[in-house]
C-alpha positions in Angstrom: 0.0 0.0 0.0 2.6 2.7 1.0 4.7 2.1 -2.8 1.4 2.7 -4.2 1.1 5.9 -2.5 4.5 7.0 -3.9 4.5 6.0 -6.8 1.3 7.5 -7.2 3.0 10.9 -6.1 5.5 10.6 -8.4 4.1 9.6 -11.4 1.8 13.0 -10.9 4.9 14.8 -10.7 6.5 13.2 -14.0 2.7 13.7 -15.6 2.8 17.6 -14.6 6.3 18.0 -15.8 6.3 16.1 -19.5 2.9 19.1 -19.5 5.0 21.7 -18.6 7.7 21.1 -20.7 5.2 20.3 -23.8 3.6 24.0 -23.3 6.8 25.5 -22.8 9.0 23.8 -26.1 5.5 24.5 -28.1 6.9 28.3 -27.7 10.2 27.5 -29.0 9.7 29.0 -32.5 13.1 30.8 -33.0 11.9 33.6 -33.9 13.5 36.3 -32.1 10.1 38.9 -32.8 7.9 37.0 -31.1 10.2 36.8 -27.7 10.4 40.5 -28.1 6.9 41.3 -28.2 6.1 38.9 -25.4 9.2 40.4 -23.4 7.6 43.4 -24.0 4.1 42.9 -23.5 5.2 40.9 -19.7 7.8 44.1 -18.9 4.6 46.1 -20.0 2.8 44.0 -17.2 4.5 43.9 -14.1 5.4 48.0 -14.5 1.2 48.2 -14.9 0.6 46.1 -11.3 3.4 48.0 -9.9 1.6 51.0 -10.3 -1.2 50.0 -9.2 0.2 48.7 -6.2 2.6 51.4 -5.2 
């Protein structure tokens, strides 16, 4: 019963990391525009809710 439990945990862990790292190469494009916009737009973010905050 207790390997179960583990191996349980661990296979969720493997599960939600082969996810993660299937949403993050899908934004591997190359394309050097695209990172700039989205560093641009998330810079463009955080300086908004600091703002707001402060």
């Amino acid at each position: 019963m207790r390997g179960d439990v583990f191996d349980a945990f661990f296979r969720l862990i493997a599960q939600i990391l082969r996810a993660v790292h299937f949403g993050l190469s899908r934004t591997q494009t190359g394309k050097l525009r695209g990172y700039a916009a989205t560093m641009v737009i998330g810079a463009t973010l955080i300086l908004l809710s600091l703002a707001l905050v402060l």
